[in-house]
N, C-alpha and C positions, 0 to 999 in steps of 0.2 A: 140660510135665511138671515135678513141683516137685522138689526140689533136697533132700536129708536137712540139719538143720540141724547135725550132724554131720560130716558130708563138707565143709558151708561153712564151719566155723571149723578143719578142718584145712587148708584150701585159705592159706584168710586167714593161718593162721601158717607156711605153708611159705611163701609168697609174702615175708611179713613178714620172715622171716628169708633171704632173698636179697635183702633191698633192706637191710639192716643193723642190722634193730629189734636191740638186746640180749639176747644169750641170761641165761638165768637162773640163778641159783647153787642148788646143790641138797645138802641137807644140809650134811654136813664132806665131798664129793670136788669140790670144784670147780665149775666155770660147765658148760654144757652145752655151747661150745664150748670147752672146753677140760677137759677129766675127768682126773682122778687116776687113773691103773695103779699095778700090783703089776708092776715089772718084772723077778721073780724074781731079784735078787740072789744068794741065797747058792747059789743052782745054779751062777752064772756063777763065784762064788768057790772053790767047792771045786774047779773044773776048773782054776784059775787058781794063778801063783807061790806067792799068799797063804794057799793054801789050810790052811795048819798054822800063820797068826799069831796067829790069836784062839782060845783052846780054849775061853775061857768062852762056855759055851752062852748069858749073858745077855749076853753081846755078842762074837755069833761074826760078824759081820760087817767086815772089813778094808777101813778106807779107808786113803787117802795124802792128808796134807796138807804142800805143803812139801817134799817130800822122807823125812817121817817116819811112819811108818804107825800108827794109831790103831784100835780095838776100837769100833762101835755096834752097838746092838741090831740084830736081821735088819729088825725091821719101818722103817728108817730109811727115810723120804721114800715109802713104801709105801700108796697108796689111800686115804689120808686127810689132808686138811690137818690140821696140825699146827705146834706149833712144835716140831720135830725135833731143832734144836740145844741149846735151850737149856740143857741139863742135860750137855752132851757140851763134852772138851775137844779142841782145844786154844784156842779162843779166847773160847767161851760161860763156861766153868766151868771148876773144877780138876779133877784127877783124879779124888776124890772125891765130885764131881757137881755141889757148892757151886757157885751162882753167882759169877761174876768180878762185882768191883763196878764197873769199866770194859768190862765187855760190850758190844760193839756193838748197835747198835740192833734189829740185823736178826735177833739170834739169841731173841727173844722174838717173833717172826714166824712165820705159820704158811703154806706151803710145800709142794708133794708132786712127785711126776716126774711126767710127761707124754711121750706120745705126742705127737712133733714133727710128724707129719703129718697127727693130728687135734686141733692147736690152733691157734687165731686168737690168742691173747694172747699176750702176751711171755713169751719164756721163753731160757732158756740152757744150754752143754752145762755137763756136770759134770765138775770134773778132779779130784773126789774118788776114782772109781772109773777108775782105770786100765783095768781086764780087760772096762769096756764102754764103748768109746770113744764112742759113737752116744748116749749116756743125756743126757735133758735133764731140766730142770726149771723151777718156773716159780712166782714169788711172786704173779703174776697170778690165777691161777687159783683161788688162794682169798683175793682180793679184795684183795692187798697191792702198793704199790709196792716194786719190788725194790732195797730198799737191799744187803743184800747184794752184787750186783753192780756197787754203785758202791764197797762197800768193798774189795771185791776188786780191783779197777781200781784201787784207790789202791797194793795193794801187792804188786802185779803190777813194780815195779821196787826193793822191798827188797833191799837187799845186792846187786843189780848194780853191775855196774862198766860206767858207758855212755866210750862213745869220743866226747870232743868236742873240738871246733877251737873255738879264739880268736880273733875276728879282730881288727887291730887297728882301731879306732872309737872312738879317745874321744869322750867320754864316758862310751859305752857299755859299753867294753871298753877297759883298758889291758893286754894278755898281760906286758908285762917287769915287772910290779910284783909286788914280793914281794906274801905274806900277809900281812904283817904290816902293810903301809903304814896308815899315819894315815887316810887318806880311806877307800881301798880298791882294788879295781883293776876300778873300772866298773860304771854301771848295771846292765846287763845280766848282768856276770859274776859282782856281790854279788847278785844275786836269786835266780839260779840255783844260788848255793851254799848258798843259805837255802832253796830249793826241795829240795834233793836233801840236805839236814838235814832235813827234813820228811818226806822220801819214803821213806827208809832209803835212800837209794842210795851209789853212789860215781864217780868217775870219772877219767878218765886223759887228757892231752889228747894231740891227733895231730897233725902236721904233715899241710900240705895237698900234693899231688904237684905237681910242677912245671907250671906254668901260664902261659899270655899271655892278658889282659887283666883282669877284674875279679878280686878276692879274693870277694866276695860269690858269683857264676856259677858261681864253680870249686868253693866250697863246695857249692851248692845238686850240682853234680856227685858229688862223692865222697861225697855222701850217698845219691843215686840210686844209685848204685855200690857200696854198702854198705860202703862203705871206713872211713867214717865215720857215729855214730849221728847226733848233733847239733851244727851251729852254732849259738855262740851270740857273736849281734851284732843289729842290728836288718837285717831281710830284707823288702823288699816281695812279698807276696802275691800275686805274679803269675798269671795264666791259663796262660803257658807253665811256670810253674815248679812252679804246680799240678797242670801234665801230670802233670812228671816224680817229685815228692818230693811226703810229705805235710808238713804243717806244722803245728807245734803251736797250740792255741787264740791266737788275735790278744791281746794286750798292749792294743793301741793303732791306731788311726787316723791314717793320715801325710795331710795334704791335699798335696793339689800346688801352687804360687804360682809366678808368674813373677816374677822378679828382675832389676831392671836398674840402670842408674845414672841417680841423681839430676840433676838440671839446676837447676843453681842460678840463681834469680829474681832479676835484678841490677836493681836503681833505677834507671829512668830518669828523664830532666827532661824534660816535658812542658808546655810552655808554655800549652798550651789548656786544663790541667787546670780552670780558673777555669771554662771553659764545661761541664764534663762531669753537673755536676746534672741540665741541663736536657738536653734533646735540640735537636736545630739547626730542628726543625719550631716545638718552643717558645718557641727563641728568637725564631724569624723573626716569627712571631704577636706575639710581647713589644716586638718593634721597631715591628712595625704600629702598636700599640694606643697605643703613645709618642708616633707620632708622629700619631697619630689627633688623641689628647687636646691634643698641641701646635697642631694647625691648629683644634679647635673652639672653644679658649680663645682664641685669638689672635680667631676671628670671634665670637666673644660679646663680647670685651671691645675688640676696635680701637677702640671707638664711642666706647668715654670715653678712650682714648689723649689723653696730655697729661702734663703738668709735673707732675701731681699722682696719676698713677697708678704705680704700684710697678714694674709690669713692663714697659709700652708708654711710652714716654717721648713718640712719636712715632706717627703713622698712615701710616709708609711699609710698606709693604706686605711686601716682602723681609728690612726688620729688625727686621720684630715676628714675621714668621715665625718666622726664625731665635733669636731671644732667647725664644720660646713653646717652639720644640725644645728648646733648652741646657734651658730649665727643667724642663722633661719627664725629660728624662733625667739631671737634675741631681737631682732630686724620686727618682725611682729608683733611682739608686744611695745614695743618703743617706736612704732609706727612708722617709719621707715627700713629699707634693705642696708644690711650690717655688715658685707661682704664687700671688698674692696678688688672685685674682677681686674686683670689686665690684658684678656684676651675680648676678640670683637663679642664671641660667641658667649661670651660672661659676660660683658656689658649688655646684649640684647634680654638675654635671661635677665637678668637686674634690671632695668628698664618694666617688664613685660610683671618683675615681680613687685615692682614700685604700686603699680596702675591697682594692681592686684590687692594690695594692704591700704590703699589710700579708700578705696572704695569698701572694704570688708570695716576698719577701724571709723571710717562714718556712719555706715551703716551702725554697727554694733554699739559707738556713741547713743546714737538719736533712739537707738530699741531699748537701750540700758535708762537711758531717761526716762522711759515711759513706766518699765518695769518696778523703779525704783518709787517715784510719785508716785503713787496710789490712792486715791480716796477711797477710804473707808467707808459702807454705807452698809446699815443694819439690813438685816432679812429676817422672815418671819419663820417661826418653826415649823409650817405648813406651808405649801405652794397655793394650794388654792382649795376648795370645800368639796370639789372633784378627786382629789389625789387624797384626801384624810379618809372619805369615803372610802375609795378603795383600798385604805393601808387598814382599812377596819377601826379609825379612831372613832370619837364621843364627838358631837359640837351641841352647844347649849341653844338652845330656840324653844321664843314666847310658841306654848302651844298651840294657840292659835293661828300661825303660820304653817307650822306643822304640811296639813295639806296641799297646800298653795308651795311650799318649796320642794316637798316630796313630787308633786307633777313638773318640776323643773327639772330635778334632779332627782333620779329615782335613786331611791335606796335612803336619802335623808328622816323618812321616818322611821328604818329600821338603829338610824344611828344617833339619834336624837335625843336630845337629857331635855325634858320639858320643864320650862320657868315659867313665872308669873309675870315678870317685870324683866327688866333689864340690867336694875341692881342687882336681882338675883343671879344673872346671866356671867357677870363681870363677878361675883362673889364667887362662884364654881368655875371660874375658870380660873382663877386666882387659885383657889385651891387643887387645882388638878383634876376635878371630875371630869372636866371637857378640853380637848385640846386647842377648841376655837368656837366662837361664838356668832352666830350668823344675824344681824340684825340690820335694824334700819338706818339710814343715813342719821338724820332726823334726831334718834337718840341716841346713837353710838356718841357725836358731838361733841354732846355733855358731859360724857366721863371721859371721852380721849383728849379733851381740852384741859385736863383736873392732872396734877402731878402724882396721883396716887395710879396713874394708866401711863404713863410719860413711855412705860416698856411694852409696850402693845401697838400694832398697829395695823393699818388693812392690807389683805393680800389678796391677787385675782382680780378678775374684775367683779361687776353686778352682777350679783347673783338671779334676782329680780327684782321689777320695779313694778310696788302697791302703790294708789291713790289713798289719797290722803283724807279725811272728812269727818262727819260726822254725823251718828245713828240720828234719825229723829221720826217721829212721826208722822204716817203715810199723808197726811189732811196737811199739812205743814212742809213736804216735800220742797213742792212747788218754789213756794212763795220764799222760802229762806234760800233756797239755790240761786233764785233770781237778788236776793241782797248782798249774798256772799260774793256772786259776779261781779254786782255792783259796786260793792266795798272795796276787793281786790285789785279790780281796775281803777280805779280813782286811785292806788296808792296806800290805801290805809295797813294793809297787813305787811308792806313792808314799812312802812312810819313805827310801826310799833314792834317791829323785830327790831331795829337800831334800838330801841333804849334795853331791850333785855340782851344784848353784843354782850356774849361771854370774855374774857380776860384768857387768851394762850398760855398758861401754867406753865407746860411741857418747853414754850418758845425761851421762858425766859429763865427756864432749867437745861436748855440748850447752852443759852448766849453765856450762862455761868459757867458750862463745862468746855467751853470755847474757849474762853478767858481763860482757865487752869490748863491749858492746853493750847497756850497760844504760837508753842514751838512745831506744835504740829504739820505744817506745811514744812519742814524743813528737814533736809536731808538726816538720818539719824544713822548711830553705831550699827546698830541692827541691818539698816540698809546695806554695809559693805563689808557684812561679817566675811564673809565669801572671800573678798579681796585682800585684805588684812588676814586672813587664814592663809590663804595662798603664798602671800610673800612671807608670815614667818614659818610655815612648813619648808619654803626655799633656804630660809634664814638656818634653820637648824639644820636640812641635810645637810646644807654649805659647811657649818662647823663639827659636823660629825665627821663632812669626810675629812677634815682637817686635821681633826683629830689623830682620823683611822692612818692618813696618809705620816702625821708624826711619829706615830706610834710605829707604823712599818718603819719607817725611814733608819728609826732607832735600832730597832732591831737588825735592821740590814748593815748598819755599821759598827754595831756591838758581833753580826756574825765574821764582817769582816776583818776583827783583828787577830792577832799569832797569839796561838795558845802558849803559858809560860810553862817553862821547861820544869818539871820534878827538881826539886833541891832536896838533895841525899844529906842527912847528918849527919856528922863522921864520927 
């Protein structure tokens, strides 16, 4: 039975439209999810306080903006997209209708109310009409992004007076320093007063209530508590502290680094150093091949041994051996072959031993160069926060990271020395309680920049990376996230990180030990202990057997003379 093709294409667009194809905009009232109403305003108004603020019938409708109450036409925000504002003050135009030349963007936007529970697009309540608290509206609906909404948001904290805590944190925050101080009094707490110079706002600061252990924790508390609006200092962005408080948009990213102390690389004298080019499988090979060439020269050429040969004076067997070795390896160390062949088959050998020592005495050159030059470069007493873990060491961490590094790395809360601070952190490791200290980029900085930490430094990579921010309260979220964007992007937080630029301590307790150490690129005693060992251990056998050999020689001619005959007495 066929199908109407009527019935099929309404099938196809119901279905269409529950699987999320786009509804359509239809005339000037909106999308077809989302329609323009006439939510009868002035009915609501004459039942309502206002009802005697507006007499003019062309604008008997009473909003509140602010606190202040204002006269629009009835048909405002009424079944038609429109730009409703633009001609209305107090922020589009002046009283007399004239555009403002600073008008917001959003008041040449066109806008109607909606029914919130038959719309799919964004939309918002309205706090212009007091007397219908439920009325929404919605720049979606006829086809606009809702700036509005984000202007509004901006000044949602005008002429407040928000309650904040200092904490102290230099850099960040210095609380004892006047206003007027030369530098200022803190990253953190010149941003924020550039921020709420921008916001219209104001503020008051609060003492935190008596507390044991962290100043940061206790804050993140009395803000949960509504005791207080905002801290301001730098706060890791914790999961449990995200429980508790919201936090305003991140600033920054803190990585986590482990920290420990340096192990200083002291010179040793290594007498072998002379052998370390090669490998001891090479050398043994290099011994062979020596002595190879000394026994095939000595049988190539025994044959014309004699008074007129260079290096066999004689055909004893043992001293041409021996004087074919000295030469071999006399030939190798002085880099060329030392044997004076006069057969073809000694010449070729000599030749083949040439190629042989020319490429071995390059090579072992250009390797002894390398071995010799060394940079020196410190290393930490741990590998990494991985490997202390498993050797069962301590590392010092703000307790309230605690959780958040133990799910990165498991076993970190079982090895964890808990601090308050990070002076504390750098105080016990200095003392030995902890063999390394896991913290933030952010504050490590400030003491590994200080010459009192010059012998510390980071190993491994990131451990993890917390956002940056700060606690404040939920009603105030919003609206400071949107200025902190604000502020950031335009440049301000890094304009005022340049004037608090720390001074590299450590850099210019380098450049001093540089200068007292200015011989240090250059070959030293220690380098050729090995070689200079060598030649006078040659030096002494040489005159021992010198010795041993005058000492025989004596003897052999002291046994060679004629015994004297007994002289009888008469």
């Amino acid at each position: 039975m066929g199908v109407p093709m009527a019935s099929l294409l309404a099938a196809i667009a119901a279905v269409s439209s529950g699987i999320g194809v786009r509804a359509q905009y239809v005339d000037s009232t909106g999308y077809t999810d989302c329609q323009c109403i006439d939510p009868q305003l002035m009915t609501f108004a004459k039942q309502s306080q206002y009802s005697s603020a507006c007499p003019d019938p062309a604008k008997p409708l009473p909003v509140v903006i602010q606190g202040s109450t204002y006269c629009y036409p009835a048909s405002y925000g009424a079944s038609t997209c429109k730009a409703h504002d633009q001609s209305l003050e107090p922020d589009c135009a002046h009283g007399n209708g004239l555009a403002k030349s600073d008008a917001p963007s959003w008041c040449a936007m066109s806008w109607c109310y909606v029914d919130r529970l038959n719309c799919k697009l964004s939309l918002e309540s309205s706090s212009y009409i007091p007397y219908m608290p439920n009325l929404t509206f919605s720049y979606g609906a006829c086809g606009n992004p809702d700036y509005f909404g984000d202007w509004n948001l901006a000044e949602e904290v005008r002429n407040q007076t928000l309650r904040i805590h200092l904490l102290n944190e230099p850099p960040f925050v210095y609380p004892d320093r006047a206003d007027d101080h030369p530098v200022g009094q803190g990253i953190m707490f010149d941003f924020y007063k550039g921020l709420f110079t921008a916001a219209g706002a104001k503020y008051e600061t609060r003492p935190l209530a008596p507390y044991n252990g962290s100043a940061w924790s206790a804050c993140v508390r009395e803000v949960a508590l509504g005791a207080i609006d905002l801290c301001i200092g730098t706060f890791w962005e914790t999961p449990d502290r995200r429980r508790d408080v919201d936090f305003v948009s991140p600033f920054s990213v803190d990585n986590f680094y482990t920290i420990t102390k340096k192990v200083e690389v002291a010179s040793q004298i290594n007498i072998l150093s002379v052998m370390e080019p090669f490998t001891y499988e090479l050398w043994g090979l290099i011994a062979v091949t020596i002595v190879a060439v000394a026994f095939v020269m000595f049988f190539l050429e025994h044959r014309d041994a004699g008074e007129d040969h260079d290096d066999f004076k004689s055909d004893h067997v043992l001293h041409g051996l021996a004087q074919s070795t000295y030469l071999s390896c006399f030939g190798f160390w002085q880099g060329g072959p030392a044997h004076s062949p006069t057969t073809r088959g000694g010449k070729l050998v000599q030749l083949g031993f040439g190629v042989f020592l020319m490429l071995m005495i390059s090579s072992y050159t250009a390797n002894l160069a390398s071995f010799l030059v060394v940079q020196q470069e410190a290393t930490g007493q741990i590998k990494d926060l991985e490997s202390l873990i498993e050797q069962g060491g301590k590392v010092c961490v703000w307790e309230s990271v605690i959780p958040t590094l133990d799910n990165r790395i498991p076993g970190v809360a079982q090895s964890a020395v808990p601090v308050k601070d990070t002076a504390e952190a750098f105080q016990k490791l200095d003392a030995g309680e902890c063999a390394a200290l896991c913290n933030g980029e952010e504050e490590n900085s400030n003491f590994l920049l200080t010459k009192d930490h010059c012998q510390k430094m980071k190993v491994g990579d990131p451990v993890v990376s917390i956002m940056l921010s700060q606690p404040v309260n939920v009603r105030l979220s919003r609206p400071l996230s949107y200025w902190m964007v604000d502020q950031v992007s335009k440049g301000e937080l890094a304009r005022i990180r340049k004037k608090y630029a720390k001074v590299d301590e450590c850099l210019a307790v380098a450049e001093a030990e540089a200068a007292d150490t200015a011989n240090s690129g250059k070959m030293r005693v220690t380098d050729f202990i090995g070689t200079f060992t060598l030649t006078y251990v040659c030096i002494l056998v040489a005159l021992l057997y010198r010795c041993f050999r005058i000492c025989h020689e004596s003897y052999a001619e002291k046994s060679k003379e004629p015994a004297q005959p007994d002289t009888q007495l008469p």
